[in-house]
C-alpha positions as CSV (number, residue, x, y, z in Angstrom):
1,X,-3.0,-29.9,-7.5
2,X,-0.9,-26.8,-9.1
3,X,1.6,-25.6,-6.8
4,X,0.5,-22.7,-4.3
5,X,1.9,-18.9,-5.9
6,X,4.5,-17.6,-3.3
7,X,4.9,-14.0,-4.3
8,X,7.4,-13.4,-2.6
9,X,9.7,-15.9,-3.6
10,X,7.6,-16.1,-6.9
11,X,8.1,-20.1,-6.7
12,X,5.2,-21.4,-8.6
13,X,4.7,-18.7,-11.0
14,X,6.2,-18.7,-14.8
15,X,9.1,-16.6,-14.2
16,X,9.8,-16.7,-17.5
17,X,6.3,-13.9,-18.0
18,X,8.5,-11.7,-16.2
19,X,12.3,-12.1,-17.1
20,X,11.2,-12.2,-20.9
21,X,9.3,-8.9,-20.4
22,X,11.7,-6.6,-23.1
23,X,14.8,-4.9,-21.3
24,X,12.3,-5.6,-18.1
25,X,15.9,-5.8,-16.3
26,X,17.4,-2.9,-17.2
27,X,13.7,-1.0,-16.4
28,X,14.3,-2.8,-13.0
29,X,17.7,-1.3,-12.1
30,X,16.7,2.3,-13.5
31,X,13.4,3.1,-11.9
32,X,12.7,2.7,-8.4
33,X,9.2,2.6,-7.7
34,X,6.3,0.3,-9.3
35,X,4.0,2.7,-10.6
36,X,6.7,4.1,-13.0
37,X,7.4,1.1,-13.9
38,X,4.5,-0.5,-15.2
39,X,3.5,2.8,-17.0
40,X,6.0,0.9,-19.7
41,X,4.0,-0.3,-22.2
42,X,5.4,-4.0,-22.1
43,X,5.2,-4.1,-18.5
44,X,2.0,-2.9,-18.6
45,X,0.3,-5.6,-21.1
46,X,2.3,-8.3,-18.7
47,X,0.0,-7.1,-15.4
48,X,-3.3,-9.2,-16.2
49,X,-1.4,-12.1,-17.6
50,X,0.5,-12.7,-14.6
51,X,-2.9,-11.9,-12.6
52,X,-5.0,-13.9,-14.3
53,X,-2.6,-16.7,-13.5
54,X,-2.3,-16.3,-10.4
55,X,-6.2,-15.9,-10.0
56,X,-7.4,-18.9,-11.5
57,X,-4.6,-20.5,-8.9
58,X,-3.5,-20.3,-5.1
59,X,-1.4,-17.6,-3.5
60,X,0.3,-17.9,-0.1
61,X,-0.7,-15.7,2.7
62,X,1.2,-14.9,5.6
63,X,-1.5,-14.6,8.6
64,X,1.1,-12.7,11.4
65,X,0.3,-13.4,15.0
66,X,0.6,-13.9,18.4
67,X,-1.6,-17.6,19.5
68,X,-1.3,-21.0,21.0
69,X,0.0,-23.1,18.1
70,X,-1.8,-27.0,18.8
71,X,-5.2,-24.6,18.3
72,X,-4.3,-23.3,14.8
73,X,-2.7,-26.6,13.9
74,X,-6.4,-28.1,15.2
75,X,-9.0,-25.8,14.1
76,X,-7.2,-23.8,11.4
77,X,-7.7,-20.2,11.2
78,X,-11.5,-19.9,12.2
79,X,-14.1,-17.1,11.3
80,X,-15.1,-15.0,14.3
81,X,-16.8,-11.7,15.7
82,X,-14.5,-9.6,18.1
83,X,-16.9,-9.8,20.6
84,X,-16.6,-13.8,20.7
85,X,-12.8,-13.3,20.3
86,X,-12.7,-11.1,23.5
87,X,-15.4,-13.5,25.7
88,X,-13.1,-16.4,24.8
89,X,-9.9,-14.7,25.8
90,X,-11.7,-13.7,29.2
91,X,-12.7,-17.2,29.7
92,X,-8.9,-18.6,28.6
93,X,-7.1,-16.0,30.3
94,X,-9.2,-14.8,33.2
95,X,-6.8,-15.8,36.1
96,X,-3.9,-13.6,33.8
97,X,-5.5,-10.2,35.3
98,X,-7.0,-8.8,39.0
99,X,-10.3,-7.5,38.9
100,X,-8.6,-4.1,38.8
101,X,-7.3,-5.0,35.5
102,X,-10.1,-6.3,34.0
103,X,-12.2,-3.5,34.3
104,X,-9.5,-1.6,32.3
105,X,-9.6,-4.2,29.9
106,X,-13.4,-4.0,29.6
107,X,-13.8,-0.3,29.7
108,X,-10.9,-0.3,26.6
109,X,-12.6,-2.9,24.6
110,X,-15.9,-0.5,24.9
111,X,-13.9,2.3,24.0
112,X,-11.9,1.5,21.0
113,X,-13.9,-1.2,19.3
114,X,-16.5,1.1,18.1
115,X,-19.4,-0.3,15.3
116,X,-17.4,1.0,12.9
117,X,-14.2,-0.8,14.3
118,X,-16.2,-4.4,14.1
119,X,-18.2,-3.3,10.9
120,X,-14.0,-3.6,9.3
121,X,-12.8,-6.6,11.4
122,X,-15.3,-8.7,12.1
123,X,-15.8,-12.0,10.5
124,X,-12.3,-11.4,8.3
125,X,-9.1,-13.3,8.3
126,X,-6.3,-10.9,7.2
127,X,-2.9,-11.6,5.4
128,X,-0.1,-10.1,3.8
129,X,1.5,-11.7,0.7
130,X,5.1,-11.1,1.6
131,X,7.2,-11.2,4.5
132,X,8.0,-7.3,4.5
133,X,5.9,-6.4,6.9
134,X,8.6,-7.9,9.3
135,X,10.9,-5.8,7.9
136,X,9.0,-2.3,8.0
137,X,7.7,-3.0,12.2
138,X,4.4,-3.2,10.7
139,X,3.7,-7.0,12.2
140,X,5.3,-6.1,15.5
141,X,2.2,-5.8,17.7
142,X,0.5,-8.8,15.9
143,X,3.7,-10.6,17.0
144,X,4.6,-9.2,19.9
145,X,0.4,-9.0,21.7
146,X,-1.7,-12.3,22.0
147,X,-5.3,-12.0,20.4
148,X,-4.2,-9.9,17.5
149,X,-6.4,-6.7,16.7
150,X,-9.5,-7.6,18.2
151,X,-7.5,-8.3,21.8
152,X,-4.8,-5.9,21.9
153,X,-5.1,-3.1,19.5
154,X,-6.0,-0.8,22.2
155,X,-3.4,-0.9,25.3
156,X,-0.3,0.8,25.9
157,X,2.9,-0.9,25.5
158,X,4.1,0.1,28.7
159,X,1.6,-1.1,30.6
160,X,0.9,-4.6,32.8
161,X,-1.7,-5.9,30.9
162,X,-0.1,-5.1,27.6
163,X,3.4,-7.3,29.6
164,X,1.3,-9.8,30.3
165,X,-0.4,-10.4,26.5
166,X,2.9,-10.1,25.5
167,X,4.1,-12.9,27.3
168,X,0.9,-15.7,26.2
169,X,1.7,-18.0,23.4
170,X,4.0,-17.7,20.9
171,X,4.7,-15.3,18.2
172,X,4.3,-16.9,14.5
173,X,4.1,-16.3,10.6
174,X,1.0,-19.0,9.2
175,X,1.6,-19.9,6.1
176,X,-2.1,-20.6,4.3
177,X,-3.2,-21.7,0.7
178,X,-5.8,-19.2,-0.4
179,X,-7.9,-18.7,-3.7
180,X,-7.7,-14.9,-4.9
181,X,-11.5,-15.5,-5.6
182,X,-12.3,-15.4,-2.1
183,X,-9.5,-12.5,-0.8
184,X,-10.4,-9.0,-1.2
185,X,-7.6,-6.4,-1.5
186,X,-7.5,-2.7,-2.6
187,X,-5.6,-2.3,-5.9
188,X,-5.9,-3.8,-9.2
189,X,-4.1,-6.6,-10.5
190,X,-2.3,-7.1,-6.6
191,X,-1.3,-10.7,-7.9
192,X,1.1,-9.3,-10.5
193,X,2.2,-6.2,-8.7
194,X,3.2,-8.3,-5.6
195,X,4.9,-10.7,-7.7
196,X,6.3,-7.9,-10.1
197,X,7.7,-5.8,-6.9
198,X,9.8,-9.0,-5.4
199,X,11.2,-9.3,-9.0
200,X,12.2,-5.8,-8.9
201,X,13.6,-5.4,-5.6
202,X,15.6,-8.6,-5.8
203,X,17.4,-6.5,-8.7
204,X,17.6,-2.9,-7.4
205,X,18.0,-2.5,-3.7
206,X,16.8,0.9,-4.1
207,X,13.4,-0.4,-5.3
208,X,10.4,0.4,-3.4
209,X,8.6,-2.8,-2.1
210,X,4.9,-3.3,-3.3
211,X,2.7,-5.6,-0.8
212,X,-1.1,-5.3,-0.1
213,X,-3.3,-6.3,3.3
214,X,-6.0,-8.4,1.9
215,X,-9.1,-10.3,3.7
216,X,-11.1,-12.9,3.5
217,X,-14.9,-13.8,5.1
218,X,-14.4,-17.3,4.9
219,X,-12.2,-19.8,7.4
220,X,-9.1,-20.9,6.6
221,X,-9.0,-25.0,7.4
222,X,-6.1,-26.9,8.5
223,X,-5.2,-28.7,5.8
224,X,-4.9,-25.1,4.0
225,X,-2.3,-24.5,6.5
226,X,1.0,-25.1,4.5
227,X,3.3,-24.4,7.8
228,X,3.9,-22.3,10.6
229,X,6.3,-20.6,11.5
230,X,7.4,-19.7,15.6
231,X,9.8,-16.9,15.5
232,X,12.2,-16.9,18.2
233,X,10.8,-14.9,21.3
234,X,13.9,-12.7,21.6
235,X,14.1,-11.9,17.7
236,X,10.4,-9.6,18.0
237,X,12.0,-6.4,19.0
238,X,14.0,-6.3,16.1
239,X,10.9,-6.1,13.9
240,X,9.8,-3.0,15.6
């Protein structure tokens, strides 16, 4: 089996496509964002190598959450509707909140998950392909609320119910194999921009990081799960 793409760390991929790109270090330390970059010629004609690579391969996505671990190391990462994820947190949960309480939490649900709202989350598994997002806050609710989107998008952090999903489970980074042919993202060639960006911005601190939210519709099964990760409960804030 060909090792899983980590394009963060860029194990698995030919570094060599990259750090034999012509003075590709000295564009590195110069220019500060990606799209100047690969409007180099040579950088350019490099992009659907490295992707086509990548695509006929594995990448590693980094699923950020908030969940009970023994069920993800059991059933994987499994395909759902919101409204089954929200019926089977009410059933695991319901003792967690008064009656009070779940009212609010039903009335919110009504509110903010919209057709439109399911019609983008529904049935799709989403992951980044780097770790930045720990950096930039932007997996701090995922880590911080149980349920992810489809539980917690829509309550105020100061409130109760938003302490209590904040104290179920545990918060965690789960590391899955995935085939590009199945992941849909929203730029072209992501594989080699990803991968491209971490080689940059371990040369120029100044460099803009390049990442991409991508989804799939299908399940992600255990033994695609390469590791997960618990953060330490304490360490969350500092991502926020």
């Amino acid at each position: 089996m060909c090792a899983v793409i980590n394009l963060d760390s860029l194990e698995g991929l030919v570094k060599s496509w990259i750090a034999e790109i012509p003075n590709i270090n000295s564009h590195c330390l110069s220019i500060n964002f990606l799209e100047e970059l690969i409007e180099i010629p040579d950088i350019g004609y490099a992009l659907q190598k490295i992707d086509d690579y990548c695509s006929a391969r594995k990448v590693l996505g980094f699923h950020f959450t908030r969940a009970i671990k023994k069920s993800i190391e059991k059933e994987g990462l499994i395909l759902r509707r919101g409204g089954e994820i929200r019926e089977k947190f009410r059933q695991d949960f319901n003792v967690a909140f008064d009656s009070n309480e779940w009212q609010q939490i039903e009335d919110a649900w009504s509110s903010y998950f919209t057709k439109n709202q399911q019609k983008s989350r529904d049935q799709r598994i989403f992951f980044n392909f780097t770790k930045n997002a720990l950096l930039n806050g932007s997996a701090f609710r995922l880590l911080n609320h149980y349920g992810g989107e489809q539980v917690s998008m829509c309550f105020d952090d100061e409130t109760r119910i938003a302490n209590v999903l904040a104290s179920l489970g545990e918060p965690m980074i789960i590391k899955c194999a995935l085939s590009p042919k199945f992941l849909s993202t929203h730029m072209s060639y992501p594989w080699a921009k990803i991968a491209l960006s971490s080689y940059h911005c371990r040369l120029n601190s100044k460099a803009s990081r390049v990442d991409q939210d991508g989804f799939q519709s299908i399940a992600v099964p255990p033994e695609d799960i390469l590791g997960i990760e618990v953060l330490p409960g304490n360490s969350i804030a500092s991502f926020k």
